[in-house]
C-alpha positions in Angstrom: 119.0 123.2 97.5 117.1 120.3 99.1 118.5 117.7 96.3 121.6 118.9 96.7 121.1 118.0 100.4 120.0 114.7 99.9 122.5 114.2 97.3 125.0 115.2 100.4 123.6 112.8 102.8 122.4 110.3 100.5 124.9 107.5 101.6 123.9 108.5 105.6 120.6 107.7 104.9 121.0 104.6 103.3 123.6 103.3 106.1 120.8 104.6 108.8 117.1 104.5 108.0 115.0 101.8 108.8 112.4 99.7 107.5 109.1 101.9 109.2 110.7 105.1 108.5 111.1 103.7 104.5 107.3 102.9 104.8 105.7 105.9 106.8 108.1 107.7 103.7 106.5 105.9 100.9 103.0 106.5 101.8 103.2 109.7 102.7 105.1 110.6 99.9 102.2 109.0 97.4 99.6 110.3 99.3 100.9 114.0 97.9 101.5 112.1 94.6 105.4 112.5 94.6 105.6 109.0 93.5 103.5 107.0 91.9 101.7 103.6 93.2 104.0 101.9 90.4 107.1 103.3 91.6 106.3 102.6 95.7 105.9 99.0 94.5 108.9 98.9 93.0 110.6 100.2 96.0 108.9 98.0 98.4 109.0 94.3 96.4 111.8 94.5 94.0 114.4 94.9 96.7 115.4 92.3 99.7 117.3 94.4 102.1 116.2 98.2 103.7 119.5 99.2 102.1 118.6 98.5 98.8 115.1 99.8 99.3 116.8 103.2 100.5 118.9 103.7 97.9 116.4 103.0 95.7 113.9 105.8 97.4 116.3 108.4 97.4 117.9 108.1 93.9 114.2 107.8 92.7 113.6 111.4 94.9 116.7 113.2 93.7 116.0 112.2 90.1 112.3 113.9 90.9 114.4 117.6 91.8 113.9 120.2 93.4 110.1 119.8 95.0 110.1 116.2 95.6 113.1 116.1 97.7 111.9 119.1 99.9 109.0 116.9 100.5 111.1 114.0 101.4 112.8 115.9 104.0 109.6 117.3 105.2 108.6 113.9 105.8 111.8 112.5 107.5 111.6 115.6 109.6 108.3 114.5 111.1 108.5 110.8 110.8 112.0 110.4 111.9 113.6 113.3 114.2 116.5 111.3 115.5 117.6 110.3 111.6 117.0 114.2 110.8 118.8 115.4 113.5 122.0 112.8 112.3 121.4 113.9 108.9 121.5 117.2 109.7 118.5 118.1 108.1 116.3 121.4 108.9 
């Protein structure tokens, strides 16, 4: 259920997260071991704009399944309630 949620609102979350939100993300989701240190590099130097680096994240996250993108939303529900609350995330 939770990738098919962020599969939903995968284009609302690239259009509206920003760049702390992508970071607090990243670290939290490495610190559980989600994603590697190899693939939060790759997020964070191989793309110029938050866009990309969003897109990147949450393709990266689906691709993960099921686990990884319940996670994910955990973490967007604590680090950013406002972007949640848009995406309609619970």
């Amino acid at each position: 259920m939770a990738d098919y949620v962020l599969t939903q609102k995968r284009r609302l979350f690239i259009r509206s997260v920003g760049h702390s939100t992508i970071n607090a993300l990243l670290d939290g989701l490495l610190e559980d071991q989600v994603i590697s240190q190899e693939e939060m590099c790759k997020v964070k130097d191989e793309n110029n704009t938050v866009m990309d680096k969003a897109r990147v994240l949450i393709d990266l996250i689906i691709g993960k399944g099921q686990h990884a993108c319940q996670v994910f939303i955990d973490y967007l529900l604590a680090e950013d309630p406002q972007l949640s609350l848009k995406m309609e995330l619970k």
